[in-house]
N, C-alpha and C positions, 0 to 999 in steps of 0.2 A: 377677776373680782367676782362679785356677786350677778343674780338675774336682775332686769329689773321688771316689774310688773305694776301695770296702772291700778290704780284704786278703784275700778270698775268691773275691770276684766278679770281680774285676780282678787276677789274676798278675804277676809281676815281670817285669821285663825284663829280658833280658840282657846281658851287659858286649858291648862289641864282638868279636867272633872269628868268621875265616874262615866255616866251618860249625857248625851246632849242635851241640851237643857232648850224645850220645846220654843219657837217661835210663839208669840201671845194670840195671832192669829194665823197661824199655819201647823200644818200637821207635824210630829216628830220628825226631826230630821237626821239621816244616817250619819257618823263620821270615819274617819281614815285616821290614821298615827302618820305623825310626821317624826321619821327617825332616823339618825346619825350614828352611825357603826355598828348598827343592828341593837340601840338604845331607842325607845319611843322619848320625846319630846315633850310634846305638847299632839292635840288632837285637831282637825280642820272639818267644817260642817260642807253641807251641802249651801251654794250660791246663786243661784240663777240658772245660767243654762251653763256649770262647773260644777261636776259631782266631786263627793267630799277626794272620791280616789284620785282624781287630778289635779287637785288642787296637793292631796299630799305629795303624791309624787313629784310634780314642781317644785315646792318647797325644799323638800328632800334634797332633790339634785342641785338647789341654789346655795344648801346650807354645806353639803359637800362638798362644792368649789370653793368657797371659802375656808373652809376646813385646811384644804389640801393647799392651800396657798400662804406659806409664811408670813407673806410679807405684809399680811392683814393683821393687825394685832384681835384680840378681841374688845378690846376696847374701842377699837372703831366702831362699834357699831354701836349707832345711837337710837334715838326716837325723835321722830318730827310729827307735832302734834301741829293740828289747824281746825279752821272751822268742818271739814268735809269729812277729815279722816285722821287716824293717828297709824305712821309707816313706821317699819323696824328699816332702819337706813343702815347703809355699809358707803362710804363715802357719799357720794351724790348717788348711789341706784339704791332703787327699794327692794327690797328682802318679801317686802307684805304690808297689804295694810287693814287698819280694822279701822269697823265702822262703826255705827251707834246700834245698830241690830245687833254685833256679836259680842256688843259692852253688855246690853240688854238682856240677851240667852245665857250672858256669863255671871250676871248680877251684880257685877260691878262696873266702876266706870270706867270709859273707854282710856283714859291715862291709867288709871291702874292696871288695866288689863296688857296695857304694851309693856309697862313695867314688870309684867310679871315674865311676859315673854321674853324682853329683851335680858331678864337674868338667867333664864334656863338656857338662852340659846348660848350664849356665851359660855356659861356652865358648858356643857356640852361639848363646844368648840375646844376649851381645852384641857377637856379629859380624852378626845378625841386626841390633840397634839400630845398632849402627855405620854400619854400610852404609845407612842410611836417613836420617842427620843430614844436617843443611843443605849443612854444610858440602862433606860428599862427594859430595851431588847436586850442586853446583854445580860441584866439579871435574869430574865425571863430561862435565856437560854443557858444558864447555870441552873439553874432550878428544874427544867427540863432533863439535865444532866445527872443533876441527885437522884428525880424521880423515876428515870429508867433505871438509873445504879440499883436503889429498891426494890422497884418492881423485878429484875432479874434475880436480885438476890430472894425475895420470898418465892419465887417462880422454885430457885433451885432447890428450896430450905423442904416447898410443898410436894416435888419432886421426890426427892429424898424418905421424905416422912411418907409420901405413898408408899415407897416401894418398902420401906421399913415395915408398916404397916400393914402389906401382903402378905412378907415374910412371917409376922410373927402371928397373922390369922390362920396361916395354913399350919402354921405349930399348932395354933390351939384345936384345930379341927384336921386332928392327923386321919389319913386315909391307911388305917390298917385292917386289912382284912383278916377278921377272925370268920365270919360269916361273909356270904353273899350280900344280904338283905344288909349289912350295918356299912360295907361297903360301900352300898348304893346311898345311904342315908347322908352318910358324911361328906362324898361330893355333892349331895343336891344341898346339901347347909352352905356348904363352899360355895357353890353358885348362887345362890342366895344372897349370900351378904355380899359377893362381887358384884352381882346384878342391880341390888340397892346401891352400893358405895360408887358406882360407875356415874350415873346423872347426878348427884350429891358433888362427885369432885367436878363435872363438868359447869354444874352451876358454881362453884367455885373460882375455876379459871375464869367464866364468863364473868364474872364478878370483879375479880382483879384488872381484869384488859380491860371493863368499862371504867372503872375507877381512874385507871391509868390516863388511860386518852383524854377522861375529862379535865384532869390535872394540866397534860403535857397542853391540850389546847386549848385552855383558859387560859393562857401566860400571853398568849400572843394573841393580837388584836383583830387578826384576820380570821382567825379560828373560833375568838369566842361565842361568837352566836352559836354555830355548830358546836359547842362543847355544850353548854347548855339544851340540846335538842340531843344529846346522843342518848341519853337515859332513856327520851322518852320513845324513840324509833324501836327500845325493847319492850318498854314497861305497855305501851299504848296497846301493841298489838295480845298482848297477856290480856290484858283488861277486855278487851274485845271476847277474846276466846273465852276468858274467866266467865264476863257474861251472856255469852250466848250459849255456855255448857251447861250454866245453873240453871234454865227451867228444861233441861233436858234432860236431868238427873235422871228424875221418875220413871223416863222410858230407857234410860242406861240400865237402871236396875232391874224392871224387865225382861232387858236381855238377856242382863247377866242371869238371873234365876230360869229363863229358857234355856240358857247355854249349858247349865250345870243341869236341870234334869235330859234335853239330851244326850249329852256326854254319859250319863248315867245310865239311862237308855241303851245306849249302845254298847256300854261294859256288859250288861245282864246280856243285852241280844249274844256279841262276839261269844262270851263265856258257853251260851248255850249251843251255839250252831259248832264250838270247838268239842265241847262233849257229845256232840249227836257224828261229827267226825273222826272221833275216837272212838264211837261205840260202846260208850258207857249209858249214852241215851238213843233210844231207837224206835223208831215211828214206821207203822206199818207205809210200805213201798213208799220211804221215803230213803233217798240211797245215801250214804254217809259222802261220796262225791258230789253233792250237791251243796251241801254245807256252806260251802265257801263261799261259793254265788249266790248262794242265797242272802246270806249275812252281807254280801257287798252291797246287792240291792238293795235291800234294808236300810242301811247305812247309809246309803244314796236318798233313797226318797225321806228317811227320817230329817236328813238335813236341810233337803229340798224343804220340805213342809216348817223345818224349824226358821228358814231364812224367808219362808211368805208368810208367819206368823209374826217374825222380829221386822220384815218391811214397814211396816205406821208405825215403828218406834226409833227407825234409825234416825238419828239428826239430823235434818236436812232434807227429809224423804219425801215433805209436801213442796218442796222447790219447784220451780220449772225448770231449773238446772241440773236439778238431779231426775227428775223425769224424762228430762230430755238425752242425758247421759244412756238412761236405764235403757229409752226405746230405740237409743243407737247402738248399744251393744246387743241389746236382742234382736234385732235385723244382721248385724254382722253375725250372730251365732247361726241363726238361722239360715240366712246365704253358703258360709261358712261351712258347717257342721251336718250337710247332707248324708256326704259318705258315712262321715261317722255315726252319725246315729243309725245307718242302716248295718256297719256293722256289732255297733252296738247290742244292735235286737238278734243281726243274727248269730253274735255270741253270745245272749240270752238263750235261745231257741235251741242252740247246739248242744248247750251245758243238762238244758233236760230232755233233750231227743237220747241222750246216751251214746252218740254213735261212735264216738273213742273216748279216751280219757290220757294223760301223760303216760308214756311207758309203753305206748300201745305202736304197734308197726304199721303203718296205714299206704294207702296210694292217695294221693288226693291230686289229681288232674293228670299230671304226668311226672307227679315230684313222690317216692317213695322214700320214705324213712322212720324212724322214731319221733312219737308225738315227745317235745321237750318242756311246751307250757301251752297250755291255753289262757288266753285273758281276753277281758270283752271286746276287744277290738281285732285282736288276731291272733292264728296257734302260728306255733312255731315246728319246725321240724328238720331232725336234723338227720341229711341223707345219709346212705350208708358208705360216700366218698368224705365224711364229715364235713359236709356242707351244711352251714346253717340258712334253711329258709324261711323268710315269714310270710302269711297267708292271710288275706286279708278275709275276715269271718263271712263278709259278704259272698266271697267267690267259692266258701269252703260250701254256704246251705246252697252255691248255686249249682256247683258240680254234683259229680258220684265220687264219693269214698270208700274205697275197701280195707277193709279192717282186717289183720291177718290176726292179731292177736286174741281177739275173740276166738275164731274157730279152733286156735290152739290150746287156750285155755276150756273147752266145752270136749270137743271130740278128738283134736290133732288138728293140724294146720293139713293139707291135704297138697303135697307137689305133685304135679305131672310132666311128660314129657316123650316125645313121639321119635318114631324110628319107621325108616323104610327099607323092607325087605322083600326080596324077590322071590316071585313064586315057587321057584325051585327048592326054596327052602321051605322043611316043613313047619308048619306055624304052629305047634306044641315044641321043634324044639328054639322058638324064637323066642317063646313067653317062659319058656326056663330058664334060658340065659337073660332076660329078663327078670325076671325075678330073683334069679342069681344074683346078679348085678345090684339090686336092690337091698339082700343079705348081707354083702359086703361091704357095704354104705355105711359108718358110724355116725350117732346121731339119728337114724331114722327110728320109729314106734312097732313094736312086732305089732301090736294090737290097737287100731285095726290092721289087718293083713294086707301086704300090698297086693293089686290086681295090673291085669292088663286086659285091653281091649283096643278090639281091631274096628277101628274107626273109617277105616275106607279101603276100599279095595280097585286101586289105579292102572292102567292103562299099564306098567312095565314092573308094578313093586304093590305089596300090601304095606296099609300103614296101623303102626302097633302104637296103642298109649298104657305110659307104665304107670301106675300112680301109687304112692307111699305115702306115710303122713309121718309128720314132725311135730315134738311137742314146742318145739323152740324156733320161732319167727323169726329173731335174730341172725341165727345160722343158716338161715335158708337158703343163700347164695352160694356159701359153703358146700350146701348139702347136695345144691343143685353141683357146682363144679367135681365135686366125690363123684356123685351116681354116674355122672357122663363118663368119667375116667374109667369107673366099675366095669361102664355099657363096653366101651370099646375095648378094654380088655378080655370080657368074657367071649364078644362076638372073634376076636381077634385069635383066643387061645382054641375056637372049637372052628375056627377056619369058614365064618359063616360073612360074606360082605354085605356093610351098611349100604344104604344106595342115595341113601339124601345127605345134600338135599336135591339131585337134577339124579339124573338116570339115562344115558342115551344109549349104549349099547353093549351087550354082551361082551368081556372076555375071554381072550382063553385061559385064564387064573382067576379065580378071584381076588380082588386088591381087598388083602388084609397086610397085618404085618404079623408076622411070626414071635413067637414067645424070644427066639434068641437073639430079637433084635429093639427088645424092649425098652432096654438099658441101653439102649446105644450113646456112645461119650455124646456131650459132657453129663447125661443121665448118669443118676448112681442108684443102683440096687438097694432095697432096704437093709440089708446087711451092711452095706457100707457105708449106709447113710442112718443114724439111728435115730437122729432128728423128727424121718419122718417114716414111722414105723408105718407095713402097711395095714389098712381099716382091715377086720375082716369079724363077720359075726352081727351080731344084734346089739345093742347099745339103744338103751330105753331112754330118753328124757320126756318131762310130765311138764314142765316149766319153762319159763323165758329164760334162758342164761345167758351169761355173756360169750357168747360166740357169733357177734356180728363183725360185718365188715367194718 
């Protein structure tokens, strides 16, 4: 059955009206809804030591048992009026009762006002039952059944019509190329109109599925409240954004007019630093390899300055949530971003010390190979076993780098490389064959001429250094494996013995090898091998070619 509640401890309720209608000597007083299947009712005031929210909530839950109990007619419930009080009765237990105060705030009298009540509630009770009978569940869920049938069918009708409708925009905006430029034109129009039609169809579909849902859960009496709330769980948070973006406008547009003269900015800068790297524009000892880094930094700090200029305009930027955001990613960067920034500067520092550039042959610590990219963070090099290494710019300004392609490009690249010979031998004819050996060498520079010199004079052998120059760094390992071959043939074919690298004691031959044992199997003669003709003669290069390992 119902609750029941004394006429003291539990206050009346009040009839329906806008706002509470003030006590004559008491301050306004709050009220609550009292409501049945997420329907308000009627409204309940505040009571004594009973806020209005308790009293609804009681109510509520008294009106609900009843609801959910057949075997109450609505007719049961009556009114018992007396001198104290007038109760909304459900057999013998009270429902509620009012008094002369809530006849008073309500402006009429205390039988009227239970009259009014006792017809809403009732009303209520069996739109409550109603809605719960076989019968209109069963409709409910026929109509549920039309409205997904529909909703599928426009889904597949919109479906359809899209892809029709892709079909015959990329007809109207064919992509044929007469020209480069018209090329380009006609898919950025293409993207264009996909780009617009894309959120368009999506507010669409969102459109449809919200429709739908509020159909299929209006039908049924456990969903309707939530059907009526679905709209606004979209529209509410719109409205919010709608206006918290409107007085934000002024600094969006800001932006934007900062965005476009940067952007703008940085087309004339690029254009210009690309012509000072071409060499159509040129500034005294300014080097056209510098161009590029230079225009990066630029590029860098212009956006820097454009994002601490656009900071007091972003939305939201005087928060303490976005301040506090800002000053914890600036600690993380900062913690973070040590190493980098220090290679950062020392790929700044490297780009104008000049000390290589790409293409250039270098040593950098113990790694030799071709520089393949520098960037602000680290060069890359790729050895002459095709290994690719990368080096962090830090450890490039903290080492020594030797540069071989410089001194090839200015004078020749300069190889050397030592031999020891024993006194017996006379040392004019050691720096001939020598120098011989050097003649036969393809690849090496007549000019300058190669030389030799005797670098120390030991305890069992003198030591000869031969030195040649190369225009081409590349080759140099090459050059170097030639000359040794050259060396030991010429010493070989005049019968004169190497002694390094140890030297312990005199024999009685000297350990060469003899010319007719040159070609010993599986060696093949250059006659029979034409693959590998042999060097002989001078052979000039001026340039890097490709003849690396």
């Amino acid at each position: 059955m119902g609750l029941c509640f004394n006429p003291i401890t539990l206050p009346p309720a009040h009839a329906q009206q806008p706002p509470a209608a003030p006590v004559p000597a008491g301050p306004v007083q709050s009220r609550s809804a009292v409501t049945l299947d997420g329907e308000v009712i009627f409204y309940v005031t505040n009571f004594k030591a009973y806020s209005s929210e308790m009293r609804a909530r009681r109510i509520s839950g008294a009106l609900q048992k009843v609801a959910d109990d057949d075997a109450i007619s609505p007719s049961a419930l009556t009114l018992l009026d007396d001198a104290i009080s007038t109760d909304l009765m459900v057999g013998d237990q009270i429902l509620l009762s009012i008094v002369d105060a809530d006849a008073g705030a309500a402006g009429v009298s205390r039988l009227e006002l239970g009259k009014q009540l006792l017809s809403k509630t009732r009303a209520a009770i069996e739109k409550y039952r109603g809605n719960r009978a076989p019968r209109n569940l069963l409709m409910s869920c026929l109509f549920t059944l039309l409205a997904t049938l529909a909703f599928v069918a426009i889904l597949v009708v919109f479906v359809r019509g899209n892809r029709r409708f892709m079909v015959w925009l990329q007809a109207r905006i064919p992509l044929v190329q007469v020209h480069s430029r018209e090329l380009v034109r006609a898919d950025w129009a293409l993207r264009v109109v996909t780009g617009v039609w894309g959120p368009i169809r999506l507010v669409i579909l969102c459109g449809l599925s919200i429709a739908y849902l509020q159909v299929v859960l209006s039908l049924f009496p456990w969903t309707r409240a939530f059907a009526s709330r679905i709209l606004n769980y979209v529209v509410v948070p719109l409205k919010v954004m709608a206006s918290g973006i409107a007085p934000e406008i002024p600094g969006l547009l800001f932006i934007a007019v900062l965005g476009v003269v940067t952007y703008y900015f940085l087309k004339v800068t690029r254009f210009l630093f690309s012509e000072i790297e071409c060499g159509r524009i040129v500034f005294p000892r300014f080097y056209p390899d510098w161009s590029r880094p230079t225009f990066n930094i630029i590029r860098i700090l212009g956006i820097a300055c454009a994002l601490i200029v656009a900071f007091p305009y972003i939305p939201g930027s005087n928060s303490l949530a976005f301040q506090g955001v800002s000053v914890f990613l600036g600690v993380l960067l900062s913690l973070g971003s040590t190493s980098a920034v220090s290679n950062l500067v020392a790929g700044v520092l490297l780009t104008y010390m000049r000390a290589f550039k790409v293409g250039d042959v270098v040593t950098i610590e113990n790694s030799t190979g071709v520089v393949t990219a520098v960037s602000m963070f680290v060069t890359h090099v790729r050895t002459f076993r095709n290994e690719e290494i990368s080096i962090p710019n830090a450890m490039v300004l903290a080492t020594h780098v030797t540069n071989f392609s410089n001194a090839a490009r200015e004078k020749g690249l300069i190889l050397h490389t030592s031999v020891a010979i024993g006194y017996d031998t006379p040392w004019r004819q050691v720096e001939a064959l020598l120098l011989m050996a050097a003649q036969r060498t393809a690849g090496l520079l007549e000019e300058p001429a190669p030389f030799v010199l005797q670098t120390a004079l030991d305890d069992f052998c003198i030591r000869y250094d031969l030195h040649v120059s190369t225009g081409d760094p590349l080759g140099m390992r090459r050059a170097y494996s030639a000359l040794h071959a050259n060396i030991q043939d010429a010493f070989n074919e005049y019968g004169v013995q190497i002694m390094t690298p140890h030297y312990e004691a005199d024999r009685n031959a000297p350990t060469v090898v003899p010319k007719e044992r040159w070609f010993t199997s599986p060696a093949k003669s250059p006659q029979k091998n034409p693959d590998r003709p042999e060097r002989s003669g001078w052979q000039i290069k001026s340039g890097s070619g490709a003849g690396g390992d």
